[in-house]
N, C-alpha and C positions, 0 to 999 in steps of 0.2 A: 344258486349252485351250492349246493350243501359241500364245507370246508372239513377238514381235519381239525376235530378240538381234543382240547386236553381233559383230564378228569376233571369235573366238576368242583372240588375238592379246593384246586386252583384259585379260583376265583375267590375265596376268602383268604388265601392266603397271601398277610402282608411279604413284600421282599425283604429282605434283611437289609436294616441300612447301614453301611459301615460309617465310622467320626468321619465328621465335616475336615474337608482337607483346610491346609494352612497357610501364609505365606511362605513361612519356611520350618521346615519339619522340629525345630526346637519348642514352637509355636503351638505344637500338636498334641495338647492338652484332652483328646477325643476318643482315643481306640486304646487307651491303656497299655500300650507300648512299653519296653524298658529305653530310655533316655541313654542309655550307654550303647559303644558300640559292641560285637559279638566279645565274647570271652578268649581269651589269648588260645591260639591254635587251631581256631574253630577255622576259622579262612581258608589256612592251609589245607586244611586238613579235609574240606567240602571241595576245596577247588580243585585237590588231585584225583576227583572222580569224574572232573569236566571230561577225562580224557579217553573214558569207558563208556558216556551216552549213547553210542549205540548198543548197550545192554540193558535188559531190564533189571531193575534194583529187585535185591534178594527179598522176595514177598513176604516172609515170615520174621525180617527187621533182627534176623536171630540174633547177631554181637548184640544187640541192643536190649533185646531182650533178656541177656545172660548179664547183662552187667548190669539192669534194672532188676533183676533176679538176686545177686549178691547184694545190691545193697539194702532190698527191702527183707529178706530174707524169704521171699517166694520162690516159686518155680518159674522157668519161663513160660510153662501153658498155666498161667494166670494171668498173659498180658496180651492185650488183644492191640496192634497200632492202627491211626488212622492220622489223616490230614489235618491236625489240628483237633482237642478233645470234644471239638463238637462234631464233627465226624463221626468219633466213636459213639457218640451219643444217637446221631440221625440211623447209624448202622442199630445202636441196641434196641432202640422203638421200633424201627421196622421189623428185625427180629418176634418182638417181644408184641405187638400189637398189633389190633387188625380193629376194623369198622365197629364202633358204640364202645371199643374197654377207653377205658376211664385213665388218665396221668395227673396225678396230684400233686401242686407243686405252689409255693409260695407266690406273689405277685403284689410288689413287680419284684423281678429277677432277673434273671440272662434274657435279653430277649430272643433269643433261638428257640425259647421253649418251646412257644405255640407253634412254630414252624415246622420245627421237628415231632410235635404231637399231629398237627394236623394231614401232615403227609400221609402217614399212614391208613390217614380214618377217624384215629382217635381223637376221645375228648378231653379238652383240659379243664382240670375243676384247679379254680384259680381260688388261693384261700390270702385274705389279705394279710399284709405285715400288722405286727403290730405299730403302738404307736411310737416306740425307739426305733424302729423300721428293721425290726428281728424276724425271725420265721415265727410262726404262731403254730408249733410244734402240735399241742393240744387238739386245737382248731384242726390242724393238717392227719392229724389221727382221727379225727370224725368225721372227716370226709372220704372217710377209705369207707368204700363198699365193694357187695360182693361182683361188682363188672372193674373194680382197678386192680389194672396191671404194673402201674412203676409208680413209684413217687421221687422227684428229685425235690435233693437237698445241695443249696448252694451254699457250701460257707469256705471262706468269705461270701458274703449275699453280694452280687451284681447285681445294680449298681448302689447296694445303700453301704456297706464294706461290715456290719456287725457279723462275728461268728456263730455259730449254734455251737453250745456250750455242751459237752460231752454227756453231765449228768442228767441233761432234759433228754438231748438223743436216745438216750438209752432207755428212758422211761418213755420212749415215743416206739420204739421197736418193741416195746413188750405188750404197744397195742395194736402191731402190723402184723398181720396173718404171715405165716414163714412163705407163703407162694407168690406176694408180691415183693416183687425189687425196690430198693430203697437205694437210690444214687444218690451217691457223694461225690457233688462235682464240688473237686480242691483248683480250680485252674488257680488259686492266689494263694495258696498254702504254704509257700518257702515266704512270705510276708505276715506270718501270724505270729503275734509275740503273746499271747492270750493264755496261761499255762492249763485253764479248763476249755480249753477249745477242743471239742470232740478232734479224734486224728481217724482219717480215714484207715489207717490200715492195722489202726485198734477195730476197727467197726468192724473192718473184713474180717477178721480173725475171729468177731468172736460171736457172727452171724454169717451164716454161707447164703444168705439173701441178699447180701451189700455189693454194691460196684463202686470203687472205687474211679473219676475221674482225674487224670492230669494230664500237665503240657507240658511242651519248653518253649511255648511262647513268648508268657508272662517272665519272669525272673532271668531265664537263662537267655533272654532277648533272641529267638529265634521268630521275631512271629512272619517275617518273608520265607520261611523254608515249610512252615506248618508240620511240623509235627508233636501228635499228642495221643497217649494212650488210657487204658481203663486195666483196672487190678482185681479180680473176679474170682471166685472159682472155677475152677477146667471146665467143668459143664456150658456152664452160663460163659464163658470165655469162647467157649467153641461155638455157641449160637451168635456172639457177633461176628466172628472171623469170618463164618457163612456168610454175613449181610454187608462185607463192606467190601467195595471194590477193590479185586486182584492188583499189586501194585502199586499200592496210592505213596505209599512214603518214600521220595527218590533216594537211591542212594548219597548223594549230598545230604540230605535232611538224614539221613541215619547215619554219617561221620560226623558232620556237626553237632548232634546229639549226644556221640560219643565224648567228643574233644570236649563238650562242654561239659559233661559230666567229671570229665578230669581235670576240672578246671574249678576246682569246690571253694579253694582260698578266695580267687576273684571273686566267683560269685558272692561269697560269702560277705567279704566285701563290700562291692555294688549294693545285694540287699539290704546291709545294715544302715549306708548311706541314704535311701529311700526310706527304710522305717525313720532313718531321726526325720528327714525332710516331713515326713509324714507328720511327725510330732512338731515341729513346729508350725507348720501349714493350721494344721487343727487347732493350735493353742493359740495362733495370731486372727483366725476367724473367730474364734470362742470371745476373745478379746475385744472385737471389732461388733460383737452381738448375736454371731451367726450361731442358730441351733444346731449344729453338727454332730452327728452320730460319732462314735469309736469305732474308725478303720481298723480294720485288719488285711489291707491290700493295699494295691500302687494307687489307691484313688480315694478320693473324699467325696460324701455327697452335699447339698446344700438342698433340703426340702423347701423347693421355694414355690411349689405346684403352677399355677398358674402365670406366674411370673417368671418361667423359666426360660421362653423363649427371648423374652425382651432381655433376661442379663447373658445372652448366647450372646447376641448382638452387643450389648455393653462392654463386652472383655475382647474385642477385637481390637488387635490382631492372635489373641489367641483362639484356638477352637477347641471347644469342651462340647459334651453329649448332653441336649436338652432331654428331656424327657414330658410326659404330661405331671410326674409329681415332683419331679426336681433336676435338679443338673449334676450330671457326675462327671469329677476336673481327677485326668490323672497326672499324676507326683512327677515334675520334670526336673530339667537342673535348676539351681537353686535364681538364678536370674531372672528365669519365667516364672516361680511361682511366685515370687517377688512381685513379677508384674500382676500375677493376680490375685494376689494381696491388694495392692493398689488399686486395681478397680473393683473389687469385690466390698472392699471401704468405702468407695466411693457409691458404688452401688446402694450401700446400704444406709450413706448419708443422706 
């Protein structure tokens, strides 16, 4: 009996695996989480919308958008919202690509890339890191031809943490045709202390080819509500609104967005506690022997390639994200990363 199948397409495409869950969630060293709980106000202020669910949330996220509008000094049709920045991202490929164009993009990186490439049709030309595990900007401008349509740039890099430095970015855009898209996904950007760190909405500004990626997953510790948006030009802003489901950010996820935007002290706060944790994390593995790149986000890598699943298994009861080139441990309270301090010494004794 001939069944109902899906596109073909399917069939190579892996599922997205989210971090290995934990004993208990301080333990959860895997999905780059913020460790703190929401920002003062954020609760209230999400839960007095429990009491309008039978309404649909305002589709176009507008207060959000006007108050994302004031502080970056954009317009609100510059902002396109979705369920978390990778949302915005599956909505802008599908937009933007169709069967044989081409997405060029560093690797390894987010792993949503390929996912979100291959849905649509497209192909991904995967250009490897260097060997400090950077983008290889050069490289990633040779591989643009004339069938590519987008090229993302992740900086901070998921999951190796180095940033792409502004003065190579910009000598990487003077060899990108103006008609492909050059994404700037920042989901770790309120964690970069790097002062030549390309800033995405210097790029926007001074390229109408650039999309800009963010969240309030990462930093602003929403990542249960999902929401995340992209900073474009009107044009290319209007093409993903088209492609991304009516509705997606509930009302909850666009008050809690708000509050936590009014919330800049705390956060400010929180983050700085994470960059130090950061810096000592990094500076007791360096100590200990471990080749560790320069973070610039909640996480550190440890290139340990083939030996990455057996030290997954070694730091248990923690869960950190193995990988095939190494393991990436995100920055918790200072007790757990203690503990993997401790085993990662011992690991390496």
């Amino acid at each position: 009996m001939t069944q109902p199948r899906p596109r073909e397409v399917l069939a190579a495409i892996p599922a997205y695996r989210p971090g290995r869950p934990a004993e208990a969630e301080r333990y959860k060293l895997s999905s780059n989480e913020n460790p703190f709980p929401p920002l003062p106000g954020v609760v209230e202020r999400a839960a007095a919308q429990l009491a309008r669910m039978n309404r649909y949330p305002d589709p176009g996220v507008t207060a959000l958008g006007e108050a994302l509008a004031k502080r970056t000094g954009l317009t609100p049709d510059h902002f396109a919202f979705g369920t978390g920045s990778v949302s915005v991202l599956f909505a802008l490929l599908d937009a933007w690509c169709g069967p044989g164009d081409e997405v060029v993009y560093a690797w390894r990186s987010f792993e949503a890339y390929p996912i979100a490439v291959d849905l649509p049709g497209a192909v991904s030309v995967r250009v490897p890191l260097t060997d400090d595990h950077r983008h290889d900007l050069p490289a990633m401008a040779a591989a643009i031809t004339d069938r590519t349509k987008v090229v993302l740039v992740c900086t901070p890099n998921n999951p190796t943490g180095p940033v792409v430095q502004a003065a190579a970015f910009e000598e990487f855009m003077d060899s990108v045709p103006p008609h492909v898209l050059v994404v700037v996904d920042e989901a770790y950007v309120e964690f970069v202390r790097d002062a030549g760190a390309v800033a995405g909405l210097d790029a926007l500004t001074a390229h109408e080819n650039v999309v800009v990626l963010r969240t309030f997953s990462k930093a602003f510790g929403l990542a249960g509500l999902r929401v995340g948006y992209s900073m474009a030009h009107p044009a290319i802003t209007e093409s993903i609104r088209k492609a991304l489901p009516p509705f997606g950010v509930t009302d909850l996820a666009q008050a809690a967005a708000l509050a936590s935007l009014e919330a800049q002290d705390a956060l400010d706060e929180r983050v700085e506690t994470l960059v130090a944790e950061r810096e000592r994390v990094i500076a007791a593995l360096r100590e200990h022997g471990w080749d560790v790149p320069d973070s610039h986000a909640n996480f550190v890598w440890l290139p340990l390639g083939d030996r990455s699943a057996e030290f997954a298994e070694h730091v248990l009861p923690l869960s950190v994200r193995p990988f095939p080139e190494g393991v990436r441990v995100t920055l918790a309270d200072p007790e757990a990363n203690d503990l993997l301090l401790a085993r990662a010494a011992a690991f390496m004794g």
